[in-house]
C-alpha positions in Angstrom: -11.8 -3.6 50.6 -14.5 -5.2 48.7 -14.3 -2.6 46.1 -10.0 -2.7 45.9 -10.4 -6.7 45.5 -12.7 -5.7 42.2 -10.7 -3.2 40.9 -7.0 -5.6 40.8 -9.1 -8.8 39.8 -10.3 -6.0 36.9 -6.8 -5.0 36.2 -5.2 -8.3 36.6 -7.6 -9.8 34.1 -7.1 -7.4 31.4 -3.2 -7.9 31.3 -1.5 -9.4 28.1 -1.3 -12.9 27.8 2.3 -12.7 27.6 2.8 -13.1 31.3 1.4 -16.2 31.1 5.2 -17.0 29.6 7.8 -16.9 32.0 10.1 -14.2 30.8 14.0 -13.6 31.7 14.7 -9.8 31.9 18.8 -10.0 31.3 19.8 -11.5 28.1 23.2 -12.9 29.5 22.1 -14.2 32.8 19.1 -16.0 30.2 22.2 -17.2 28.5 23.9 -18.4 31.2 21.1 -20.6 32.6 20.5 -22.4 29.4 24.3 -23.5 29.2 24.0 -24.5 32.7 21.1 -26.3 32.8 20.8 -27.7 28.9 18.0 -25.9 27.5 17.3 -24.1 24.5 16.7 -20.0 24.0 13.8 -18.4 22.4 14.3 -15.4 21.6 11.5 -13.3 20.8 11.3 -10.0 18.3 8.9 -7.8 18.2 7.6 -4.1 17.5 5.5 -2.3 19.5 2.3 -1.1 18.1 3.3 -3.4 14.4 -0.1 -5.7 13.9 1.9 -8.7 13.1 4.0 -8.2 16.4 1.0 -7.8 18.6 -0.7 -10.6 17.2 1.6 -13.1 18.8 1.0 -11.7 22.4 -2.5 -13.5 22.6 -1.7 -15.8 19.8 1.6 -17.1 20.4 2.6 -16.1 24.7 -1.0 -16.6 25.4 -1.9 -19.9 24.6 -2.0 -22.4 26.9 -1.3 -25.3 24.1 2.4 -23.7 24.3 3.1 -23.9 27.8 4.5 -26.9 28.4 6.9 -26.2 25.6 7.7 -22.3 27.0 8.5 -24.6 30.2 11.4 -25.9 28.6 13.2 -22.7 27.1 14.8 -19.8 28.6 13.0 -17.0 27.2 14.1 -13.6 26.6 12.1 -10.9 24.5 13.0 -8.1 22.0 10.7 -5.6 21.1 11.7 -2.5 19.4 10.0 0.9 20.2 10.6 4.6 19.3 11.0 7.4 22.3 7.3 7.9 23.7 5.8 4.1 23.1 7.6 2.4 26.5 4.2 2.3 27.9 2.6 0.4 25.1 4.7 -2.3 25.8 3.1 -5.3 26.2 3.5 -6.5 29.6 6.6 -9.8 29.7 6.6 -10.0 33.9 9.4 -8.1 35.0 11.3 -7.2 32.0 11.5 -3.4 31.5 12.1 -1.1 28.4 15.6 -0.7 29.2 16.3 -4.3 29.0 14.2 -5.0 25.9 17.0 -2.4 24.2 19.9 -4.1 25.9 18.5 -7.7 24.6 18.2 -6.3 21.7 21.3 -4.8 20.5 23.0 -7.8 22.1 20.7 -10.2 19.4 21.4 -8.6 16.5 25.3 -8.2 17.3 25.3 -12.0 17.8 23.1 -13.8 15.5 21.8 -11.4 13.5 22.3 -9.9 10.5 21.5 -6.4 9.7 21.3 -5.1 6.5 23.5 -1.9 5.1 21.4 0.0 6.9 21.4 -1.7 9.9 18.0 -3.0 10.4 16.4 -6.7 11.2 13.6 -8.3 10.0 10.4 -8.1 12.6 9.2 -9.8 13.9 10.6 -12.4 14.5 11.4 -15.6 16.7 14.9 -17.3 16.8 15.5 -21.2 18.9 19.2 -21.1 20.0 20.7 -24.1 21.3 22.2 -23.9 25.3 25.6 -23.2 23.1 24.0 -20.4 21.7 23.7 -22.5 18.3 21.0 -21.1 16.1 18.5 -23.7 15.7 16.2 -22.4 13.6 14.2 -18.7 13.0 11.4 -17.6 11.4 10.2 -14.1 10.5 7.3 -11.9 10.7 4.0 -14.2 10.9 3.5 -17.3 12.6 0.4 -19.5 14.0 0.4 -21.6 17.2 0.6 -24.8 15.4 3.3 -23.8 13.5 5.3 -21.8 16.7 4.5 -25.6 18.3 6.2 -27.3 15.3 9.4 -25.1 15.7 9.8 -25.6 19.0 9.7 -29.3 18.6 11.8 -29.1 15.5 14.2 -26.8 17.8 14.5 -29.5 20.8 15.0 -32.1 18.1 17.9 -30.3 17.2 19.3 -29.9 20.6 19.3 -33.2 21.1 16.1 -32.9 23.6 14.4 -37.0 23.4 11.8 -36.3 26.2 9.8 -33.6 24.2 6.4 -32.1 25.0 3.2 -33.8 22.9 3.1 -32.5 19.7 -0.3 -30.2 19.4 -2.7 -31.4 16.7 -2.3 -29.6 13.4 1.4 -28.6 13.8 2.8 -28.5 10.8 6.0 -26.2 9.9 5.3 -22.3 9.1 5.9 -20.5 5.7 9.4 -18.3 5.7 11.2 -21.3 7.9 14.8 -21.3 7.6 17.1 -24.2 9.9 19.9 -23.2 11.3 20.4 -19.4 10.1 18.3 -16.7 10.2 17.0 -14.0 7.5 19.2 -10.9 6.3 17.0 -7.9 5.0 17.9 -7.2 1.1 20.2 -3.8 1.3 18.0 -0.6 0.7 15.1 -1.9 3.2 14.3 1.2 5.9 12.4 -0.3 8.2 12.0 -4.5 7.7 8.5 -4.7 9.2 4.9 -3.6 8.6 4.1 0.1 9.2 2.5 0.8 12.3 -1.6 2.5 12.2 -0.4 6.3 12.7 2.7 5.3 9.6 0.4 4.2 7.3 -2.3 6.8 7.6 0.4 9.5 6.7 1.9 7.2 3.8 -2.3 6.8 2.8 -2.8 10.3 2.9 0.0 11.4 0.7 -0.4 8.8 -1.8 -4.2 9.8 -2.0 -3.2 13.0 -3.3 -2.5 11.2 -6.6 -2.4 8.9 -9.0 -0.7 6.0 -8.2 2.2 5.2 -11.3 5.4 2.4 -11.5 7.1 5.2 -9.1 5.3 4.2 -6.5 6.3 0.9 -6.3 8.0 1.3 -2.9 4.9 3.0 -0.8 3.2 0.0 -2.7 4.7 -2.3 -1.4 5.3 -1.3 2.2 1.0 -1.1 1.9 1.2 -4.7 1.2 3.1 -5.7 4.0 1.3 -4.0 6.4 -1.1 -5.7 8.5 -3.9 -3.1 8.6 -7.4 -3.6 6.9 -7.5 0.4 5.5 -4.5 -0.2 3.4 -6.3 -3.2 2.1 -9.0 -1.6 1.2 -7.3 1.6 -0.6 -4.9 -0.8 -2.8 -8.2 -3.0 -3.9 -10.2 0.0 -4.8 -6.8 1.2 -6.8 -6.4 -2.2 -8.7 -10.2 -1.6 -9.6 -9.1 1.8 -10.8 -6.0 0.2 -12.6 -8.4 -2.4 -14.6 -9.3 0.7 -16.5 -5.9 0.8 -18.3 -6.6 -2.4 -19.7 -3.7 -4.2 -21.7 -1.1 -1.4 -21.0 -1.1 -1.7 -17.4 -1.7 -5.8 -17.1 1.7 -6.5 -16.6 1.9 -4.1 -13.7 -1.2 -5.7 -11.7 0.0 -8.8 -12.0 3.3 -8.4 -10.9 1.4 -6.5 -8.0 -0.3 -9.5 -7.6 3.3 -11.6 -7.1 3.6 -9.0 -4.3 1.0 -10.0 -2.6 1.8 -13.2 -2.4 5.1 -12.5 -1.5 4.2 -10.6 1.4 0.7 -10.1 2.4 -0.9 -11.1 5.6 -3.8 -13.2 5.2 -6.3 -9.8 5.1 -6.0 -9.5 1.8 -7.7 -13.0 1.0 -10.7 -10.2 0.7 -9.1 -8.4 -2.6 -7.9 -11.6 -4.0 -11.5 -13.0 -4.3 -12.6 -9.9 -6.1 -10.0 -10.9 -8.8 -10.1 -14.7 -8.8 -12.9 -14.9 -11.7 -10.8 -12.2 -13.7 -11.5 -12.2 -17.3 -7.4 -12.8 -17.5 -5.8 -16.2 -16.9 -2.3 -14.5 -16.2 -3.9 -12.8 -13.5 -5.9 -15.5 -12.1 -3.0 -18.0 -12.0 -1.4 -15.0 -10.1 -3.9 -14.8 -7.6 -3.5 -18.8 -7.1 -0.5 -18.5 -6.2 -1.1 -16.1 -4.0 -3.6 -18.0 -1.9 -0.9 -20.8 -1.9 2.2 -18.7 -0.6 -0.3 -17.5 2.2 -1.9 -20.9 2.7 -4.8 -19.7 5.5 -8.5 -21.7 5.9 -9.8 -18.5 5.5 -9.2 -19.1 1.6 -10.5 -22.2 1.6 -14.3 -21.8 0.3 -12.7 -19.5 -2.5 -10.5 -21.9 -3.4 -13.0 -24.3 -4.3 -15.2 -22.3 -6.0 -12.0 -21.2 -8.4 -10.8 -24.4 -9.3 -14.6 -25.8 -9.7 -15.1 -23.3 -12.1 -12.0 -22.7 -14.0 -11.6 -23.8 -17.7 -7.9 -23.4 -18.4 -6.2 -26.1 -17.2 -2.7 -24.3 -16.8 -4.4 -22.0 -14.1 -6.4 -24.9 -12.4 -2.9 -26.6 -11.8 -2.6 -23.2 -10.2 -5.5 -23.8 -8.3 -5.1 -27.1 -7.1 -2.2 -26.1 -5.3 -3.6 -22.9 -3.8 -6.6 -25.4 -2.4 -4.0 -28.1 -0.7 -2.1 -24.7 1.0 -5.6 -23.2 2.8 -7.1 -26.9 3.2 -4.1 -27.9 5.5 -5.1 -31.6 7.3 -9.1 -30.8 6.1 -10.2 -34.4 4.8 -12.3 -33.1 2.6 -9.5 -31.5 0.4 -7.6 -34.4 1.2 -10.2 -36.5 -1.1 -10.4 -33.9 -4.1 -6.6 -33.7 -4.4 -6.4 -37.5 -4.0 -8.8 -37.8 -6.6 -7.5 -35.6 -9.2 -3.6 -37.3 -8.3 -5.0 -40.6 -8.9 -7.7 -39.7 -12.1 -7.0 -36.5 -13.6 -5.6 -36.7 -17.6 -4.3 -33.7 -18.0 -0.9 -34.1 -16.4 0.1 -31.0 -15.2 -3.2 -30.3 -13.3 -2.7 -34.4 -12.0 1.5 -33.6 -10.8 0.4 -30.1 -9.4 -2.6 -32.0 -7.3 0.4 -34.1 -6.2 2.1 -31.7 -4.8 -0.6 -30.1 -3.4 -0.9 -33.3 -1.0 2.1 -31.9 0.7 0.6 -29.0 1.4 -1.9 -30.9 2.9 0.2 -33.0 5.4 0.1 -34.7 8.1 -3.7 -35.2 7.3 -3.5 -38.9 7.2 -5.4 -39.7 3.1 -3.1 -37.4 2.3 0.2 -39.1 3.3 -1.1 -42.4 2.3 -1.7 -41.4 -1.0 1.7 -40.0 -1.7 3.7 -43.3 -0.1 1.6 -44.9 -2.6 2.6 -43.1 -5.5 5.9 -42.6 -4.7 5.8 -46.4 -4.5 4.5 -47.8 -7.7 3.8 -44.2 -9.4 5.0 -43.8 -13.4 7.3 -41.3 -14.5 6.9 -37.8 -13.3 4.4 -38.4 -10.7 6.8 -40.5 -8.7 9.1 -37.4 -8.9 5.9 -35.1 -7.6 5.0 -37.3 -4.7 8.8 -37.5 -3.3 8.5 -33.4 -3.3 5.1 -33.5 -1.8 6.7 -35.4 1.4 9.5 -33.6 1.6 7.2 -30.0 1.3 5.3 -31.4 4.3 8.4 -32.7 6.2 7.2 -36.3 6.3 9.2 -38.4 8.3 7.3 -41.1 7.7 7.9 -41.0 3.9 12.0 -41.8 5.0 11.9 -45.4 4.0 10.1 -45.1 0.9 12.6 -42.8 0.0 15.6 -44.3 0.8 14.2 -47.8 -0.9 13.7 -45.9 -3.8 17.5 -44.3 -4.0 18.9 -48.1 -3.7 20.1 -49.1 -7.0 18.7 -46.2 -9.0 20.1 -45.6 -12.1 18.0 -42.5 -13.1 20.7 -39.7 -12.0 18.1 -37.0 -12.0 15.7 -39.1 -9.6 18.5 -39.6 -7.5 19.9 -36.4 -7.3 16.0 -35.3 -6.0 16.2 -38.1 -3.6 18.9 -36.8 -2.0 18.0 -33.6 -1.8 14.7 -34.6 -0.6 16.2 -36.8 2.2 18.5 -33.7 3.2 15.1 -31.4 4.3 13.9 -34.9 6.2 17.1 -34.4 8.3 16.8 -30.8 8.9 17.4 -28.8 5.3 15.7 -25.9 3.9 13.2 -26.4 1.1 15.2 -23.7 -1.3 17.2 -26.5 -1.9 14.1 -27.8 -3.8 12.5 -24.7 -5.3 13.8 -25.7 -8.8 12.6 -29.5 -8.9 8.7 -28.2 -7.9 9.3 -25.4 -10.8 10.0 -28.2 -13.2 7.9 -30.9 -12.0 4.7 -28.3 -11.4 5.9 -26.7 -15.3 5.0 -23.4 -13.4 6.4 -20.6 -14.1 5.9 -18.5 -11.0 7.9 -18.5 -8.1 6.8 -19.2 -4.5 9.3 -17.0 -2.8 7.6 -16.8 0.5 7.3 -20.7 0.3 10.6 -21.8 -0.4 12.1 -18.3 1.5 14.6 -17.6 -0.7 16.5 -14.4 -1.2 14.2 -11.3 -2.6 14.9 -11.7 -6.7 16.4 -8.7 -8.2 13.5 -7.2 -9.6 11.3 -6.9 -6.8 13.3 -3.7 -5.9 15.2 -2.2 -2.7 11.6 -2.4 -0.5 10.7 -5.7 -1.5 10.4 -9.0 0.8 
């Protein structure tokens, strides 16, 4: 007996931390329960055996922080897996593989949107209303404070007043969109990461040979997966690359925008092997790489860069990059607020402006940009409006609204508005061309603002 008792405290202790979340198997009886009792519906993507996916069982299902807000859902999972795999499914209490099908199919009928060739982004977490309203969605990667944010946001929405204490930190999560949800570009085959045994055939085949434009797909889909060997084969190949000098510089740095675009935060270890490049086009490239992912792990780096870069146009770059990994750290707080309040060069002094939305809700932060959006001159003004509206602050409402009341400037206005629509819920798209103009950058922050794919990023590209 004594040695049974060992053997299920052994087995129950090494179960996922998903069953800490309490799971409804049946999609429409989950349905049916949040319409009858008012509660909201999270519905929860996955793939089994994708590194992003399996991240959020620990990170996300485990956590205790989210429990009191998994207490106020109906939640139903979705996990996606090829013949063979149904006993690598994590563990979500009762529900079995036939239901995480069923649930499925039923979620991309409904709110979905497959692309031409029928497949969804994952993964990937969707907040319906009891109506089966979509709330909100975001895809692929997400952090506990930022889950915690979109749950609050999502109750919010529903109309929910008695809401579970925010957790410290929470703070909205890159590739956000309220009230829709994400449609793959046409052409996309799979819309997630490649799983350990895809990638090692794609690694092996691709090791064969030179790596040319051709390969710009298999390139891609190497970027997006979440695994540290196809890390470490692309930064050996961009070291490799470097020995094409000029001819090929336009190709590494628009692998570079890929990177940004769709990286997970593992390849913070090949940026910093380029962030001192000899090349500012490429350095401002990896900047704004380290922005779009925004981790602490890029932190340290981020300082060193911007410390010791010389060309101002890429330290405006930097500055931004240093706001997105030094979320709510005091510390960066003070450098940014210093250079918004003392730099002379003004691009580097609007860019450290914006940066302090990045920043948010670290408290120096938001002080500094109701202060300038107060009795700041010219552009600045402009800069600290976006920076509250990047970080969502609703405590930046009033100063706003003051501000629009008898404005005669119809550009300032125009941004006001816009600025006051993603306080009441809109997506910051809206404002992707204001930040171009105010930062004068000419790189785009796709994953930031989560716009549409441009044209010629090509059929694989996210």
């Amino acid at each position: 007996m004594r040695a049974l008792l060992i053997s299920l405290f052994c087995l129950s202790a090494s179960l996922p931390e998903s069953s800490k979340v309490e799971w409804t198997a049946d999609i429409e009886a989950g349905l049916a329960l949040a319409e009858a009792e008012g509660r909201v519906v999270v519905l929860a993507l996955g793939v089994v055996e994708e590194a992003r996916s399996e991240a959020h069982i620990k990170e996300i299902y485990g956590d205790k922080k989210l429990s009191a807000y998994f207490a106020e859902s109906v939640n139903i999972p979705a996990w996606s897996f090829e013949v063979g795999e149904e006993k690598a499914l994590p563990r979500f209490g009762d529900v079995e593989p036939s239901d995480h099908l069923n649930n499925l199919a039923v979620i991309a009928e409904r709110w979905l949107q497959p692309n031409a060739e029928g497949v969804i982004a994952l993964p990937q977490h969707v907040w319906l209303s009891s109506k089966g309203e979509v709330l909100l969605s975001c895809t692929y990667e997400i952090e506990m404070e930022e889950f915690a944010w979109c749950f609050d946001e999502a109750l919010r929405r529903a109309g929910v007043e008695e809401r579970p204490s925010l957790v410290k930190g929470a703070h909205p999560p890159r590739r956000l969109l309220l009230g829709e949800v994400y449609r793959l570009i046409d052409g996309d085959q799979l819309g997630r990461g490649m799983k350990p045994a895809e990638l090692e055939v794609l690694l092996d085949e691709v090791k064969k040979r030179m790596l040319t434009e051709r390969d710009r797909g298999d390139v891609i889909q190497i970027i997006f997966t979440d695994e540290q060997e196809g890390v470490e084969y692309l930064t050996q190949q961009f070291g490799l690359w470097e020995l094409g000098g000029p001819a090929v510089a336009q190709i590494i740095d628009g692998t570079f925008e890929l990177i940004g675009l769709s990286a997970s935060k593992k390849y913070l270890q090949c940026l910093k092997k380029f962030a001192s490049h000899n090349r500012a086009s490429l350095r401002m490239r990896v900047a704004v790489a380290y922005e779009q992912i925004g981790d602490p792990d890029g932190l340290s780096e981020g300082k060193k860069a911007l410390k010791k870069e010389k060309d101002d146009e890429v330290r405006a770059e930097w500055v931004r990059a240093l706001g997105a990994c030094g979320r709510g750290d005091k510390s960066t707080s003070k450098t940014l607020v210093r250079l918004a309040e003392k730099e002379k060069n003004d691009r580097v002094r609007r860019n450290a402006i914006l940066a302090l939305g990045h920043v948010l809700p670290e408290e120096g932060a938001l002080e500094a940009l109701l202060e300038i959006a107060r009795d700041g001159e010219g552009d600045d003004r402009y800069a600290a409006v976006l920076g509250l509206a990047l970080g969502r602050a609703e405590a930046g409402r009033g100063v706003m609204e003051r501000m629009r009341e008898g404005e005669e400037d119809g550009e300032l206005s125009e941004l006001l508005e816009r600025s006051l629509a993603v306080l009441d819920g809109g997506n910051l798209n809206e404002l992707q061309s204001s930040f171009k103009l105010i930062s004068e950058s000419t790189l785009d922050r796709w994953r930031l603002f989560f716009v549409p794919v441009p044209a010629g990023f090509g059929a694989d590209g996210r």
